[in-house]
C-alpha distance (Angstrom), angle and dihedral (degrees) to the residues before:
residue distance angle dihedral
X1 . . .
X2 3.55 . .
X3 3.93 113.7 .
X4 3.54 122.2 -133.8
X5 3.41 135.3 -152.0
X6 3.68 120.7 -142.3
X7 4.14 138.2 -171.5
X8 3.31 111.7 -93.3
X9 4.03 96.9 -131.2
X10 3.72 108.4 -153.4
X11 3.34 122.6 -168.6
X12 3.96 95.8 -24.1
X13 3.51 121.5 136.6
X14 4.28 144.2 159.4
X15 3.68 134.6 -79.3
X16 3.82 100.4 -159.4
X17 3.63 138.7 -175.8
X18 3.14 128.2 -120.4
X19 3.81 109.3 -118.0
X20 3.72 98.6 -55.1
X21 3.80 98.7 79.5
X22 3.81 94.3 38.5
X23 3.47 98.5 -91.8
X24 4.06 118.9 117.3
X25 4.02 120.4 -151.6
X26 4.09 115.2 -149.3
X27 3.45 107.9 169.3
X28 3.40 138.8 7.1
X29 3.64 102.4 -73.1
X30 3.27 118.6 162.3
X31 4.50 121.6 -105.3
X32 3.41 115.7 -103.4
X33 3.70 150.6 154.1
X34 3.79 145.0 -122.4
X35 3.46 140.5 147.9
X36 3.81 133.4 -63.0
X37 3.70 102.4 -112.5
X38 4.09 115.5 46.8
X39 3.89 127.9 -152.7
X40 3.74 81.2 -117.2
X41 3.18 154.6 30.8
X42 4.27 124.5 -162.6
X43 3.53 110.1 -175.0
X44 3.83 114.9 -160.1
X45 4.06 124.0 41.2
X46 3.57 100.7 -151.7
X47 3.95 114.6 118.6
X48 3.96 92.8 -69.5
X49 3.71 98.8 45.0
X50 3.89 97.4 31.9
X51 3.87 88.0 58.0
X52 3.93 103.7 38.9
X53 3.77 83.2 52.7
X54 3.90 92.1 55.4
X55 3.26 94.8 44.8
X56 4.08 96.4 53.3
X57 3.74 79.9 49.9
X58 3.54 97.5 55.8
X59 3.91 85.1 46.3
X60 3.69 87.6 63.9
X61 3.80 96.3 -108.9
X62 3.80 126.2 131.7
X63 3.35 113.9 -111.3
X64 3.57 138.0 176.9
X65 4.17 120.7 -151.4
X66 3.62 115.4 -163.6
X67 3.93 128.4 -178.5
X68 3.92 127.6 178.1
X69 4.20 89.0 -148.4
X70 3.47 103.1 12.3
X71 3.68 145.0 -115.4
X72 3.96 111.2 -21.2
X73 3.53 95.9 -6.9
X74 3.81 130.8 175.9
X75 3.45 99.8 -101.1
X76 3.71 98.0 44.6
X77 4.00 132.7 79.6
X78 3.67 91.6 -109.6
X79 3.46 90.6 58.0
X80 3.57 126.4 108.6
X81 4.15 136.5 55.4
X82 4.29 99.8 -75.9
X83 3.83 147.2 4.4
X84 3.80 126.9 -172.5
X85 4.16 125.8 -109.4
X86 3.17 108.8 -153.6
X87 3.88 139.2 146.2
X88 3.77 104.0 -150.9
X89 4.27 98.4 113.9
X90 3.94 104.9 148.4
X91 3.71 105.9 -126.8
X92 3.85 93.1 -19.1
X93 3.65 84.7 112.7
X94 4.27 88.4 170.9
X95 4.02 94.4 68.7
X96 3.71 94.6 39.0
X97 3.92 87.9 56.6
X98 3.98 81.9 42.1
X99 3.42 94.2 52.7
X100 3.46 97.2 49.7
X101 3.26 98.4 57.8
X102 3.85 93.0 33.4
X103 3.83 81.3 70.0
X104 3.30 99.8 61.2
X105 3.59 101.2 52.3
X106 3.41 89.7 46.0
X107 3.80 85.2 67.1
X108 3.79 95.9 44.8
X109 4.23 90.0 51.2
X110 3.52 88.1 45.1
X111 4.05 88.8 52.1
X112 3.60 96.1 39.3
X113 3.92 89.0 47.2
X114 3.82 97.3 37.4
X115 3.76 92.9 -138.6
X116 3.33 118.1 135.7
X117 4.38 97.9 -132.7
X118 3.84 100.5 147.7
X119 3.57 142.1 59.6
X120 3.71 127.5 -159.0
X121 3.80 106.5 -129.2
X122 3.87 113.0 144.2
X123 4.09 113.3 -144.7
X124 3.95 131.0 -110.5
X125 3.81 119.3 -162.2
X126 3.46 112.4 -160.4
X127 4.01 116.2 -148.2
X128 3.37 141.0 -174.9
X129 3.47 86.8 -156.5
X130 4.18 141.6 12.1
X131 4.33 94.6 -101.4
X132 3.16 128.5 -163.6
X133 3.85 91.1 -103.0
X134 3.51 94.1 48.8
X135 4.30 88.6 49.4
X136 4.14 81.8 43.9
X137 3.99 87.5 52.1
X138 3.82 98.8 50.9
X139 3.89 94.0 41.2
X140 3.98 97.0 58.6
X141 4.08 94.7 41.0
X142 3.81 87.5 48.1
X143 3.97 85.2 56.2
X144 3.81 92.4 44.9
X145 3.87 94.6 47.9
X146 3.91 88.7 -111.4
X147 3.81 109.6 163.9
X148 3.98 99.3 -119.5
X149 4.03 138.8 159.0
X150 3.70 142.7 -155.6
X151 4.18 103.4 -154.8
X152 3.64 117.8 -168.0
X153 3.98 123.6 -143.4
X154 3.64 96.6 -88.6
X155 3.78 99.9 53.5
X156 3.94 84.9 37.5
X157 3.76 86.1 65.5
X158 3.63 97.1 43.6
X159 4.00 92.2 56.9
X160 3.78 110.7 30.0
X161 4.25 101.6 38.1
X162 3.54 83.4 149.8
X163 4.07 92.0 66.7
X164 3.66 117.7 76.5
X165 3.85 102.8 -125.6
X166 3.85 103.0 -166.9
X167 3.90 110.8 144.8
X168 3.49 91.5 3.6
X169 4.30 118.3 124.0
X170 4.11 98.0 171.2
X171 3.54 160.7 19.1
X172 3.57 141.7 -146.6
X173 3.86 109.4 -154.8
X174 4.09 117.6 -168.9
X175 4.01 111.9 171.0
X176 3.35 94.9 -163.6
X177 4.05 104.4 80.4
X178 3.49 119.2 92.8
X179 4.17 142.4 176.2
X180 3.42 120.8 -91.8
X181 3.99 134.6 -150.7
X182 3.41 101.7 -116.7
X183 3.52 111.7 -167.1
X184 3.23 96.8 12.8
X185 3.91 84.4 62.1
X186 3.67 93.4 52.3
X187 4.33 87.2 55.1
X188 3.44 88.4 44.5
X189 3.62 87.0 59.2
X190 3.64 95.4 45.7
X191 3.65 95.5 50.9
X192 3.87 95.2 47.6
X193 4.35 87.6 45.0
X194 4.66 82.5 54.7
X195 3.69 86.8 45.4
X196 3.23 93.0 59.1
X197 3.57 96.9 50.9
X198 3.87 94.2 -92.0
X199 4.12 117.1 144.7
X200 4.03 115.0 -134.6
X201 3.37 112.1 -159.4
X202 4.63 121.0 -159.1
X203 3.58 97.4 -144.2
X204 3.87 152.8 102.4
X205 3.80 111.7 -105.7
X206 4.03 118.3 -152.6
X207 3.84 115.5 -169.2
X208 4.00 103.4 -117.2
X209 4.01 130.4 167.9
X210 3.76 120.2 31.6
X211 3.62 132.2 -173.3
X212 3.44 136.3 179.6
X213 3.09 100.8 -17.7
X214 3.80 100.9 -45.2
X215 4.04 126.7 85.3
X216 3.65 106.2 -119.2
X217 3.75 105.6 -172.2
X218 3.70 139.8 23.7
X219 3.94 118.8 -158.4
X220 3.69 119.5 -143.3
X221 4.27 120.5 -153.5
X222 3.82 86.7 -110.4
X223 3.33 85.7 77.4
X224 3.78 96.4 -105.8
X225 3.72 132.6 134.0
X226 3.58 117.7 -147.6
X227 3.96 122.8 -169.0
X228 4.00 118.1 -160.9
X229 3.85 136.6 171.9
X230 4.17 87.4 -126.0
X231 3.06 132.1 13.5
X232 3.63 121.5 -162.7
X233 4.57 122.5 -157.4
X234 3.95 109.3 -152.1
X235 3.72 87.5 157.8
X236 4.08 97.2 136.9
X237 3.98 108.8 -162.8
X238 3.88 85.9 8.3
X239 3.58 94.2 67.3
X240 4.15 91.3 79.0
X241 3.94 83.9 55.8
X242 3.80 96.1 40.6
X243 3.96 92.3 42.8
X244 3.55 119.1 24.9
X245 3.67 105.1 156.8
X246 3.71 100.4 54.3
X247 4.09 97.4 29.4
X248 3.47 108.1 18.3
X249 3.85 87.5 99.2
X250 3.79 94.0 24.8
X251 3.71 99.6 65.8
X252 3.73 121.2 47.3
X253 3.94 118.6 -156.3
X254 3.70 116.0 -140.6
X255 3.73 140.5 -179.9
X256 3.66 127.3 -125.1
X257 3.77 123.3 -175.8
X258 4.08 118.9 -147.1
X259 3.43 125.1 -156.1
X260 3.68 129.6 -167.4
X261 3.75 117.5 -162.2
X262 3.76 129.6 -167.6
X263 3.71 132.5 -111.7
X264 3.61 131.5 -131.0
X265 4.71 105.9 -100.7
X266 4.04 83.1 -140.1
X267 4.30 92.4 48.5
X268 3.75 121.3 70.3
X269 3.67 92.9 168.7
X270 3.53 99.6 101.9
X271 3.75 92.1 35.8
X272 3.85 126.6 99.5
X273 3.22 136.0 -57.1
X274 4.39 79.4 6.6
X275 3.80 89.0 69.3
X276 3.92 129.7 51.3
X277 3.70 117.6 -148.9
X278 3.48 113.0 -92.9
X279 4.19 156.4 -150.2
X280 3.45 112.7 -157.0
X281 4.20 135.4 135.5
X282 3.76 94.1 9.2
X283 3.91 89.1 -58.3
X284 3.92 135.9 102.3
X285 3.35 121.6 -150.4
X286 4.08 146.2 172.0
X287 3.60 128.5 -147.8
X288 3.34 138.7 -105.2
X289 3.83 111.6 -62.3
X290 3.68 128.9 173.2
X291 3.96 91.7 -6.2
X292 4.38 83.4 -67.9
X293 3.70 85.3 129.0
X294 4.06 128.4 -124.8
X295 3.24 113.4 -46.4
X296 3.62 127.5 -140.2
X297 4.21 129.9 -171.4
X298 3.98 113.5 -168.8
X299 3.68 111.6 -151.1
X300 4.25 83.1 -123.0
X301 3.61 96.0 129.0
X302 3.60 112.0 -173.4
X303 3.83 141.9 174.5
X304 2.85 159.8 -18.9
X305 4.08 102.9 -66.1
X306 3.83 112.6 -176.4
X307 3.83 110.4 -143.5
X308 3.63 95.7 -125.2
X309 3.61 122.6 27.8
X310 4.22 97.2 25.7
X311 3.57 112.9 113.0
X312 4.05 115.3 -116.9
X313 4.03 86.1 -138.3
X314 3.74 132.1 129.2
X315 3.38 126.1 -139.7
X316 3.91 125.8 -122.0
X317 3.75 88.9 -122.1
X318 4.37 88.9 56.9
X319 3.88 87.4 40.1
X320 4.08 92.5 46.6
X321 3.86 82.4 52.6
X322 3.73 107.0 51.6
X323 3.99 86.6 50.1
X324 3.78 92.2 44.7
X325 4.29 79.3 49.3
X326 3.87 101.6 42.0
X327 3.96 91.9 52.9
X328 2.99 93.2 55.8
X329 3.94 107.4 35.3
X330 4.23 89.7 43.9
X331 3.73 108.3 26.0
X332 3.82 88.2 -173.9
X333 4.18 91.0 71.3
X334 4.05 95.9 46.0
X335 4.30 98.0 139.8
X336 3.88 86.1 16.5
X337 3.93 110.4 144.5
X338 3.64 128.5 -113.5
X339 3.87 95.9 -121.7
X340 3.97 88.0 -175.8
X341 3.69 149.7 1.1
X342 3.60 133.3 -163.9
X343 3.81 141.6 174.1
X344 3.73 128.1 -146.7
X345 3.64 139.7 -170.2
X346 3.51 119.9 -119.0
X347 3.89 121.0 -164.8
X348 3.72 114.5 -157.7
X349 3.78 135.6 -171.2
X350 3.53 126.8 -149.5
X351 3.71 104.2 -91.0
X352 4.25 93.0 20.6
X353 3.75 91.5 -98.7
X354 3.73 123.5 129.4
X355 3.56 129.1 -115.7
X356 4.21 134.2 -110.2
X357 3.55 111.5 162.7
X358 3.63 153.0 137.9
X359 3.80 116.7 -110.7
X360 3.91 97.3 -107.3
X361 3.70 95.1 -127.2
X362 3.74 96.7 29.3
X363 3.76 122.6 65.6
X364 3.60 106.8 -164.5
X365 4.13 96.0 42.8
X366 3.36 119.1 90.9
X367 3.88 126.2 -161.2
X368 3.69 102.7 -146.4
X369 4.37 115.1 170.8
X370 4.01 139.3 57.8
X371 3.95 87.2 142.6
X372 3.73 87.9 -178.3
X373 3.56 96.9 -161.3
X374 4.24 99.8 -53.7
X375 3.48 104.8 57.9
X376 3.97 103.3 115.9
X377 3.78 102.7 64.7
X378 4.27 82.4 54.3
X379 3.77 96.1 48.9
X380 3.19 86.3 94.2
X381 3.68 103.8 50.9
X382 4.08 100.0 34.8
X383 3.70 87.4 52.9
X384 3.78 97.6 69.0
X385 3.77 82.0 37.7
X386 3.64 92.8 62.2
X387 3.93 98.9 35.9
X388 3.93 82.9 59.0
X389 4.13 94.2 52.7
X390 3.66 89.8 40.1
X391 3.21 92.4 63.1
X392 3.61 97.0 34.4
X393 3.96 106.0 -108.6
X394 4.09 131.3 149.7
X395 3.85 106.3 -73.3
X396 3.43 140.2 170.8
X397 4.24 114.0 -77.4
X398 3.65 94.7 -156.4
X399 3.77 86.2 56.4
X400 3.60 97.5 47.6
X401 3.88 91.4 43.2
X402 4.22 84.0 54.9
X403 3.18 99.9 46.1
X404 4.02 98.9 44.0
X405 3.94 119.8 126.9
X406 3.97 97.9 -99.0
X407 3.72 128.7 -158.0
X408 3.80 96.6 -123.1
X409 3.52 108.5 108.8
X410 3.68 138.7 175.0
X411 3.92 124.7 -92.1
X412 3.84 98.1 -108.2
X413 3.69 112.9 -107.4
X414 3.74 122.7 -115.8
């Protein structure tokens, strides 16, 4: 790997707009000023770009963030109210480690910000059987000194009466998952990244002039042209738009319909902290937080969802389901309400891993996202991952090896 050297950027910072010139304030951050032309560029401010941006930052680099809806928008993965942290990942020994850690500077951000963004929940999976996953799961937390516990049916009873245990043998119980803020997290992130001198840019940014090898320019739809020694694509279902030749059939774009259900005003039971997140019935599901209702995630994965014009509807059949499913699964919200539905794009690779890696035929870009459905509790950790390969520090070959651009692609659909 080539190394780069970067401008040390001391003490510079933005003087930004409000709106008008492009340029969206979230917090309170302070007005500043730097120069025209940053050291970087991180397109995308979702929880992989939002974080890799705020770590360069923190490095002392200048670094500009730019989003064409903004920080946990709608459209985007990081949109939405909550995702889970949690370390339970099989054999994928790499994100349980991640996790892990992820978890704990989640707590320090959330001290040093005083924002309340997650909620202690611990997670049951419910099984009709002990898997192979769920034998996979307990093995690699027992090596990393994760707290973790197989139930059987009769304690299962005693602690979750509010579940409806039909067909189900055992448990796997590991108290240290929790419910994060979602899009709160990712404005968080963007206010700590302008506080630090950071510039966030509202706009779309197309990939323009390229020389030698090297992509010189990015042009924004104010009208602006912005030049950068690296530039850096988090865009998450945009990358298929962005990059068709080299992830068109990389990345597949799915759908995945949210529901949120309500819970009974005399019932706490499935209420936080009385209720840990949970797997059961080929659904996930948190509790009830801030009176949003429980919410409930079928594995019914459709598609495709385009980022920007796909409508964030479900359909009476998916709606007709969940109810069908939550009468039956929690016999204590049979002719509950569905207080609110959602759809979200998920952008998988391959083999479910995410993706860190130079643009094949550009140098300085880097292709940094394929999510794959668990991507927000790692923001957080792959972001100081990537701000170290960017600009070409020690990291971890195992990680770069897992998170290499791969030539297994996706039949093409239709």
């Amino acid at each position: 790997m080539k190394r780069r050297t970067f401008l040390q950027l001391a003490g510079a910072s933005i003087s930004a707009p409000i709106f008008g010139g492009g340029v969206e304030r979230f917090g309170d951050a302070p007005s500043i000023q730097t120069s025209p032309s940053p050291e970087i560029v991180v397109v995308g401010a979702g929880a992989f770009g939002g974080w890799t941006a705020l770590y360069l930052r923190e490095m002392g680099h200048s670094v500009r963030l730019v989003d064409a809806y903004g920080p946990g928008n709608a459209r985007s993965s990081s949109g939405g109210e909550t995702r889970q942290i949690r370390a339970s990942y099989g054999d994928r020994e790499i994100y349980s480690r991640w996790a892990v850690e992820a978890l704990s500077r989640w707590q320090a951000r959330e001290a040093e910000w005083r924002r309340r963004l997650l909620y202690p929940t611990g997670q049951i999976t419910l099984s009709h059987e002990w898997t192979q996953t769920l034998h996979d799961t307990k093995r690699v937390l027992d090596r990393l000194g994760v707290e973790n516990e197989r139930v059987e049916r009769t304690e299962l009873e005693y602690r979750y009466p509010q579940f409806n245990l039909d067909g189900v043998t055992v448990g796997h119980w590991v108290p240290s998952t929790g419910v994060l803020k979602c899009r709160a997290g990712c404005l968080a992130v963007a206010d700590a990244f302008r506080a630090q001198g950071g510039q966030f840019t509202l706009a779309r940014a197309t990939p323009e002039s390229r020389v030698g090898g090297r992509l010189q320019t990015v042009t924004l739809s104010t009208g602006e042209t912005v030049a950068a020694q690296a530039f850096v694509f988090a865009c998450g279902p945009w990358h298929v738009k962005m990059f068709p030749e080299i992830l068109g059939n990389r990345l597949r774009l799915n759908r995945r319909a949210i529901f949120f259900v309500g819970t009974p005003d005399n019932d706490d039971r499935l209420s936080f902290p009385n209720c840990p997140t949970f797997v059961t019935r080929g659904v996930y599901g948190f509790p009830n937080v801030d009176g949003k209702g429980l919410k409930l995630g079928p594995y019914w994965d459709s598609g495709p969802l385009d980022p920007d014009t796909g409508d964030r509807t479900v359909t009476r059949d998916e709606i007709q389901r969940i109810h069908e499913w939550t009468d039956d699964a929690f016999p204590s919200l049979a002719g509950q309400p569905l207080l609110e539905t959602r759809v979200s794009p998920r952008t998988n690779s391959f083999d479910e891993h995410f993706i860190v890696d130079r643009h094949p035929a550009l140098d300085n870009v880097w292709l940094l996202g394929a999510g794959s459905g668990h991507g927000y509790k790692h923001g957080i950790m792959i972001g100081d991952y990537v701000a170290h390969r960017v600009t070409a520090q020690a990291t971890d070959p195992l990680l770069d090896a897992t998170f290499k651009l791969k030539n297994e692609t996706f039949t093409p659909l239709g």
